[in-house]
PDB file of N, CA, C, O and CB in Angstrom:
ATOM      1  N   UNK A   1     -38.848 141.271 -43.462  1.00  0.00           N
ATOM      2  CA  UNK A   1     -38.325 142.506 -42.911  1.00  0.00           C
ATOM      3  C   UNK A   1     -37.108 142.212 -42.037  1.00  0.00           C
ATOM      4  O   UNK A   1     -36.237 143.082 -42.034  1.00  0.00           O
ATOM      5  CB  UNK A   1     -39.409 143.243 -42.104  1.00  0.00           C
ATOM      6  N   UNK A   2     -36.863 140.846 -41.108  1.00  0.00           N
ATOM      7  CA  UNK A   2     -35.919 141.455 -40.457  1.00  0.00           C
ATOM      8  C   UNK A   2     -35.076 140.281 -41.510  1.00  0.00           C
ATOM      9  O   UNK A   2     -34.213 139.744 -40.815  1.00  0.00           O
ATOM     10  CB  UNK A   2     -35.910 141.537 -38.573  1.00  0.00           C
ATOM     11  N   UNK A   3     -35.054 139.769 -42.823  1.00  0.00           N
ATOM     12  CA  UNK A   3     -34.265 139.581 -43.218  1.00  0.00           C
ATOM     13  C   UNK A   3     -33.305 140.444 -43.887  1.00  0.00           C
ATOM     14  O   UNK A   3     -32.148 140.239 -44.253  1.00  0.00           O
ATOM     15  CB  UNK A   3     -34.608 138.922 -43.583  1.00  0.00           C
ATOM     16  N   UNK A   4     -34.220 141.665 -43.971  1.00  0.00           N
ATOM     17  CA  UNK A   4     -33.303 142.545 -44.967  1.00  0.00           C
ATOM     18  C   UNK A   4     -32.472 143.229 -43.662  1.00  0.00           C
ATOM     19  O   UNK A   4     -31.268 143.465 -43.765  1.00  0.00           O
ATOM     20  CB  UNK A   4     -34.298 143.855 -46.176  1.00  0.00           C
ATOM     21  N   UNK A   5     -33.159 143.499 -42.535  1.00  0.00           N
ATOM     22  CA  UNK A   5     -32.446 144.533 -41.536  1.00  0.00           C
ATOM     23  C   UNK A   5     -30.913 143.440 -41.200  1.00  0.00           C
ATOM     24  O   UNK A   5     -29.738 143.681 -40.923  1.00  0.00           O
ATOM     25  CB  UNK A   5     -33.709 144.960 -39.773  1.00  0.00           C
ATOM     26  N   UNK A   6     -31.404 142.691 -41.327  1.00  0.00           N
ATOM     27  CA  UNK A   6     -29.767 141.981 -40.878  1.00  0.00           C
ATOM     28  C   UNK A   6     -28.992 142.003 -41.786  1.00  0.00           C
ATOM     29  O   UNK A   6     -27.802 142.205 -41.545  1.00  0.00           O
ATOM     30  CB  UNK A   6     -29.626 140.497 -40.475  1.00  0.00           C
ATOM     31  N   UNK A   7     -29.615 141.725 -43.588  1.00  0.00           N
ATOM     32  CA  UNK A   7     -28.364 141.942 -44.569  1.00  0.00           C
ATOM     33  C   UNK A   7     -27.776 143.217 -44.447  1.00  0.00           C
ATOM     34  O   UNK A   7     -26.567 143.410 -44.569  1.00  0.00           O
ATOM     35  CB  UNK A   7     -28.716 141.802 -46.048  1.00  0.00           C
ATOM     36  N   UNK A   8     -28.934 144.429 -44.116  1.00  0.00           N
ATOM     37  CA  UNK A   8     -28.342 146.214 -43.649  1.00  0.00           C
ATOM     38  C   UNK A   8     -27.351 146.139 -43.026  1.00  0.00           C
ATOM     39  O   UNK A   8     -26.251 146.470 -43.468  1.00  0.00           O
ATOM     40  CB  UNK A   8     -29.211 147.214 -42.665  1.00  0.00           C
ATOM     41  N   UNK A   9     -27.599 145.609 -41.682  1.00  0.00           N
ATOM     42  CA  UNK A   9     -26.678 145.226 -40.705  1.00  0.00           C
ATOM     43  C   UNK A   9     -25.586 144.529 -41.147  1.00  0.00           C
ATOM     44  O   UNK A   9     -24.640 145.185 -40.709  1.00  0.00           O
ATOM     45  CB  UNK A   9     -27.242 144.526 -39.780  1.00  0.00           C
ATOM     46  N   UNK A  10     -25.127 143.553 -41.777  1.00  0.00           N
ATOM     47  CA  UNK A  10     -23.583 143.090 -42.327  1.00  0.00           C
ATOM     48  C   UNK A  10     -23.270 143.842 -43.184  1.00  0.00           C
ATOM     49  O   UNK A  10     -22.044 143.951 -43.140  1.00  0.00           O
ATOM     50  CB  UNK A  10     -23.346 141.750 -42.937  1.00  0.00           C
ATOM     51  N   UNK A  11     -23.701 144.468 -43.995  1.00  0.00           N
ATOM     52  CA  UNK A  11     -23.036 145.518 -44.852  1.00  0.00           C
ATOM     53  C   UNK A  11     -22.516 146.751 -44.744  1.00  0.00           C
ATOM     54  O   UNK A  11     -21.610 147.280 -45.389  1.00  0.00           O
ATOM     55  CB  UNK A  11     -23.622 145.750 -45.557  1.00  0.00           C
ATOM     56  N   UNK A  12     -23.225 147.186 -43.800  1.00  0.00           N
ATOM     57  CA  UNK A  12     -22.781 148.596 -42.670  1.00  0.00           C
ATOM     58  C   UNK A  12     -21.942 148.560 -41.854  1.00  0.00           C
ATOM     59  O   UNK A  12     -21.279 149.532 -41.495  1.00  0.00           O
ATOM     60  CB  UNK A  12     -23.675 149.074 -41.771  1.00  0.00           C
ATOM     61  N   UNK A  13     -21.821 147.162 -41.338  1.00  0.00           N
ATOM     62  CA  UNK A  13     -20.126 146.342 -40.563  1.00  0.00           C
ATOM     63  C   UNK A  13     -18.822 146.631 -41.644  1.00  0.00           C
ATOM     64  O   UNK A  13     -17.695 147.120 -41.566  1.00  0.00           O
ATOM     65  CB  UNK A  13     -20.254 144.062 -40.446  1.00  0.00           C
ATOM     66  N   UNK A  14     -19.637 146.059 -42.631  1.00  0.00           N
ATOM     67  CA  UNK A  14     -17.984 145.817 -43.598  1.00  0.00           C
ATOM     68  C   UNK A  14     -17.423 147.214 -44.351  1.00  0.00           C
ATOM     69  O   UNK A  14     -16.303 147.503 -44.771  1.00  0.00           O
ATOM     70  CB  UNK A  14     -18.241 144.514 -45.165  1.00  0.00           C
ATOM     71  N   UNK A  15     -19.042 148.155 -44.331  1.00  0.00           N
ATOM     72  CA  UNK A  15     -18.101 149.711 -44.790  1.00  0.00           C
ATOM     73  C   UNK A  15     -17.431 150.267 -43.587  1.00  0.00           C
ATOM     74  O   UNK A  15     -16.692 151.202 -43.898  1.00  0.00           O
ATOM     75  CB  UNK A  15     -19.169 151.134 -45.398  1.00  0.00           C
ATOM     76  N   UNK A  16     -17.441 150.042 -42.498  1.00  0.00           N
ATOM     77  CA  UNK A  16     -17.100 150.328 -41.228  1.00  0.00           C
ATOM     78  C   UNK A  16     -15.564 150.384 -40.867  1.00  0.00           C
ATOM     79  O   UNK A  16     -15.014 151.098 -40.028  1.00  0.00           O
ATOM     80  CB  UNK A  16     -17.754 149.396 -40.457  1.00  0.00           C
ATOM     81  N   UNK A  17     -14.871 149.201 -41.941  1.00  0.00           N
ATOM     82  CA  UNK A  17     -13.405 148.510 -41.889  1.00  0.00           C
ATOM     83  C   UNK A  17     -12.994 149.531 -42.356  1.00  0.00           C
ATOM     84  O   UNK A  17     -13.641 150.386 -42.961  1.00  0.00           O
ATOM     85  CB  UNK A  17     -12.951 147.154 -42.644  1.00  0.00           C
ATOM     86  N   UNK A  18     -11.439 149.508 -42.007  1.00  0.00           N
ATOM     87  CA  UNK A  18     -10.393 150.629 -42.587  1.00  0.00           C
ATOM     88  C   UNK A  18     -10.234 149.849 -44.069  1.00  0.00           C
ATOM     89  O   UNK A  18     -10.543 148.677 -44.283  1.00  0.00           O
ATOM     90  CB  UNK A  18      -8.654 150.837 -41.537  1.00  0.00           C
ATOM     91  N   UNK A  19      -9.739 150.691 -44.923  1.00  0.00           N
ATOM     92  CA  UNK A  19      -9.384 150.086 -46.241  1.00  0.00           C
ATOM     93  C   UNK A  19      -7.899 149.666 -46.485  1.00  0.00           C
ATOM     94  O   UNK A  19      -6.979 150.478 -46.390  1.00  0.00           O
ATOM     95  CB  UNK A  19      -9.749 151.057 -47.295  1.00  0.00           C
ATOM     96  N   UNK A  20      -7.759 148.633 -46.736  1.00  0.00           N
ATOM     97  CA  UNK A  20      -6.444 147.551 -46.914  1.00  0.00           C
ATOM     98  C   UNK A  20      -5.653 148.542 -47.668  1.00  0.00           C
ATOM     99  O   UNK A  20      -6.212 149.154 -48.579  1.00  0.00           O
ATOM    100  CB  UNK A  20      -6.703 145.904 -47.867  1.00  0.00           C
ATOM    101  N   UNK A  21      -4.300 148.790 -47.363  1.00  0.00           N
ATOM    102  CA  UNK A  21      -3.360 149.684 -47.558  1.00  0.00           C
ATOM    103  C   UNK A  21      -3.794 151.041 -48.517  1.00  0.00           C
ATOM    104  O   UNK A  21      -3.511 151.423 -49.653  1.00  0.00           O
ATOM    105  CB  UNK A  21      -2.245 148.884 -48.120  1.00  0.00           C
ATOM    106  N   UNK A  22      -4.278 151.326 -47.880  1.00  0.00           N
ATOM    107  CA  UNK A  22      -4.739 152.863 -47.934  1.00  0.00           C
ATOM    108  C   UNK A  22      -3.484 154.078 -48.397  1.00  0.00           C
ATOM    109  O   UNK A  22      -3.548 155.010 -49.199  1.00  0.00           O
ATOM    110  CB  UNK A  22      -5.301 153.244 -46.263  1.00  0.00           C
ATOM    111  N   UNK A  23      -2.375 153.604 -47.522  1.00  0.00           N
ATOM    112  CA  UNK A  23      -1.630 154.801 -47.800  1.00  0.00           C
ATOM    113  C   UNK A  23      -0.695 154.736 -48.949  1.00  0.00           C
ATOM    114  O   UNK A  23       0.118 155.636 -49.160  1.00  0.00           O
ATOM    115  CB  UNK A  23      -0.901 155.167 -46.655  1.00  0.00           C
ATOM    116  N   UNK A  24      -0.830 153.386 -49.903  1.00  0.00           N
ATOM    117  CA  UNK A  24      -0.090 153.373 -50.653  1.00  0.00           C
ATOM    118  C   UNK A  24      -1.156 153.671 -51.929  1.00  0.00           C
ATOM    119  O   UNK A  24      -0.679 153.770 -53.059  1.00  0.00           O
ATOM    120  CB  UNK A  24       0.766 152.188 -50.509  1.00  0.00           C
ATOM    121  N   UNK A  25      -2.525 153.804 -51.734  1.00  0.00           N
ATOM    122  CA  UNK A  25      -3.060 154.006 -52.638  1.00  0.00           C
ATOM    123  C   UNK A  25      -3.426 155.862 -52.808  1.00  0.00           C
ATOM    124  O   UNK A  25      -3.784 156.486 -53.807  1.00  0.00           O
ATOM    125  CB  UNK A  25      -4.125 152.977 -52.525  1.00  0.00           C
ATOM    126  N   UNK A  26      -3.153 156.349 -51.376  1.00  0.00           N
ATOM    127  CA  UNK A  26      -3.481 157.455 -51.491  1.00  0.00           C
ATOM    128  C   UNK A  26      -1.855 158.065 -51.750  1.00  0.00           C
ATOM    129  O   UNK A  26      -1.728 159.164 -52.291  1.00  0.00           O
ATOM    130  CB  UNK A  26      -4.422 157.912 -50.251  1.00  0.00           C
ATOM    131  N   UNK A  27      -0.957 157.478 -51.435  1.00  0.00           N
ATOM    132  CA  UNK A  27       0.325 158.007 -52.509  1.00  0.00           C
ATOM    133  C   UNK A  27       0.396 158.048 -54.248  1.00  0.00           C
ATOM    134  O   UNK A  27       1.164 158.719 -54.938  1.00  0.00           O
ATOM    135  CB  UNK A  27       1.525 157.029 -52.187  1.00  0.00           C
ATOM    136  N   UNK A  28      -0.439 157.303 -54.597  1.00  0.00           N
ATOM    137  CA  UNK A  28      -0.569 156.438 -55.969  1.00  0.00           C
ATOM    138  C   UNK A  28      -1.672 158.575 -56.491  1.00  0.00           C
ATOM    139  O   UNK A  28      -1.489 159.555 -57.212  1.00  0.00           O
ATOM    140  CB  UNK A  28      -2.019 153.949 -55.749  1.00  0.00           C
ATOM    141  N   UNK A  29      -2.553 158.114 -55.595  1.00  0.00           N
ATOM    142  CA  UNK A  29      -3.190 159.526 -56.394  1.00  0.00           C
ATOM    143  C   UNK A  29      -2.743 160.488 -56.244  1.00  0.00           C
ATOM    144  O   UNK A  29      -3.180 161.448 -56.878  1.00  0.00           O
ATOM    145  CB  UNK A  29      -4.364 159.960 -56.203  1.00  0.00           C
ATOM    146  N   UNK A  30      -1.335 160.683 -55.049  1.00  0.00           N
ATOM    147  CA  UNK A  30      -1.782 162.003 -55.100  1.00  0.00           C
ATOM    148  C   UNK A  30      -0.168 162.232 -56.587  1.00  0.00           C
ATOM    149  O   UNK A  30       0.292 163.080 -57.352  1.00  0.00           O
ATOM    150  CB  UNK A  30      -1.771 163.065 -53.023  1.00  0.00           C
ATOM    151  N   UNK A  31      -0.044 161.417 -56.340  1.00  0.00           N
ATOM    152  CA  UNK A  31       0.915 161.609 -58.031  1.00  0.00           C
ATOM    153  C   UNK A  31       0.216 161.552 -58.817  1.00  0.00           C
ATOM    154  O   UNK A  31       0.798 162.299 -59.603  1.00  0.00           O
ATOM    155  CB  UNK A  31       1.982 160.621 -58.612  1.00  0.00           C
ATOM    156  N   UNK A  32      -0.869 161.177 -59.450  1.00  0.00           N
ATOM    157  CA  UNK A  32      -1.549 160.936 -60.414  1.00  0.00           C
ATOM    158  C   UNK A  32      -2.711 162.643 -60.552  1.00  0.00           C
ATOM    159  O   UNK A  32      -2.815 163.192 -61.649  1.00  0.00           O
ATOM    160  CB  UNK A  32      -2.285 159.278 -60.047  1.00  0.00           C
ATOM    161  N   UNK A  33      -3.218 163.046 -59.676  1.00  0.00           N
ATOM    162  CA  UNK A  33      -4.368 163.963 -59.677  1.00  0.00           C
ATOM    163  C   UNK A  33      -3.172 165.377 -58.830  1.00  0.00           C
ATOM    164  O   UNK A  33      -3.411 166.555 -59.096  1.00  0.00           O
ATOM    165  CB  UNK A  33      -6.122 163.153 -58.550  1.00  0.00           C
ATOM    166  N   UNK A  34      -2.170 165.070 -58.023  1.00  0.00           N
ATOM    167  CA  UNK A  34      -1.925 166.431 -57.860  1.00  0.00           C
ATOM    168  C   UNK A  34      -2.400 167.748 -56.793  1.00  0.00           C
ATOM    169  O   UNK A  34      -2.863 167.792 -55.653  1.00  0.00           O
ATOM    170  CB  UNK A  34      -2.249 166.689 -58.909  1.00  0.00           C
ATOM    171  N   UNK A  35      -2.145 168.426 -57.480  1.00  0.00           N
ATOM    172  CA  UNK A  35      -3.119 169.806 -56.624  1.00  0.00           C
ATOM    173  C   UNK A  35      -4.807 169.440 -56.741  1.00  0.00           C
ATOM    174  O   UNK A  35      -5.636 170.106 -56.120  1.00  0.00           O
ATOM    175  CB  UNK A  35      -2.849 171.695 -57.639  1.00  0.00           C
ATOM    176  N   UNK A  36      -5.166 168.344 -57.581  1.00  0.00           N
ATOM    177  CA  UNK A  36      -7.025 168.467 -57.481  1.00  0.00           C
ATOM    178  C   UNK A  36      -7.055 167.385 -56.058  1.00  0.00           C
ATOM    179  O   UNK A  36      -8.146 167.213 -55.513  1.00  0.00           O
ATOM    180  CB  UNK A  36      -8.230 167.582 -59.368  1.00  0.00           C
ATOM    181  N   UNK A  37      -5.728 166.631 -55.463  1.00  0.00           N
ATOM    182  CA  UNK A  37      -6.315 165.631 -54.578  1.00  0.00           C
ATOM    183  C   UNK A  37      -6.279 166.458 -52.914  1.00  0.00           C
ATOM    184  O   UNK A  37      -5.205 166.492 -52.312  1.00  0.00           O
ATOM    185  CB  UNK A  37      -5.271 164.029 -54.713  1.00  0.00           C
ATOM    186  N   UNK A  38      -7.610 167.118 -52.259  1.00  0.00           N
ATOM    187  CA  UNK A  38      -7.886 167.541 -51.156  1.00  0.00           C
ATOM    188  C   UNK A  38      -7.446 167.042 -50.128  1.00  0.00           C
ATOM    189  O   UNK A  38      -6.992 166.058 -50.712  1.00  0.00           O
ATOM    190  CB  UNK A  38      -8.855 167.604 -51.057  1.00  0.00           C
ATOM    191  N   UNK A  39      -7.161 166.846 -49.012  1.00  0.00           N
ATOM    192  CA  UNK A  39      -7.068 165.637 -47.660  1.00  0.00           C
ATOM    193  C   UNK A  39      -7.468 166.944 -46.428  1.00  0.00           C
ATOM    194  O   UNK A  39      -7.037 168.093 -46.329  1.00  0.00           O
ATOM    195  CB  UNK A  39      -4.902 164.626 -47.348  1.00  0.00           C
ATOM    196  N   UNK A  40      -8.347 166.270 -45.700  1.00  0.00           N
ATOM    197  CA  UNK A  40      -8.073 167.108 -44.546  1.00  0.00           C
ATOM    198  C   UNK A  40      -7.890 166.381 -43.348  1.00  0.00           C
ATOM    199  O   UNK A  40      -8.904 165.879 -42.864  1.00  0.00           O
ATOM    200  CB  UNK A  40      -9.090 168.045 -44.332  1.00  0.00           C
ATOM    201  N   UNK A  41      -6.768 166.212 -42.742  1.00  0.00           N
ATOM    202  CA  UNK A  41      -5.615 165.441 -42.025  1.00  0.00           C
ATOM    203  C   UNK A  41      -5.258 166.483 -41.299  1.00  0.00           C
ATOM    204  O   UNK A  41      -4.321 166.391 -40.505  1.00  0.00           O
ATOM    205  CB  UNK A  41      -4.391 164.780 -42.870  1.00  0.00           C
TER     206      UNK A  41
END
C-alpha cells in the first residue's frame, strides 16, 4: 500500500508541470481545428 501511494504521489507531481511549449502547440491547433478550438483565457 504505501508503495503504490508514493508511485500516486510521483505521478500527480509530473501532471502538475506546465507543458513544454504549449503556445506553439496551441497555435498549431488553432489553425488546424479553427472555430471548434474553445480557450477560456
Amino acid at each position: 500500500m504505501k508503495l503504490l501511494f508514493l508511485i500516486q504521489e510521483n505521478i500527480c507531481a509530473k501532471w502538475n508541470k506546465p507543458v513544454h511549449n504549449w503556445n506553439q502547440t496551441l497555435a498549431q491547433l488553432s489553425i488546424i481545428f479553427g472555430d471548434r478550438l474553445k480557450l477560456n483565457l
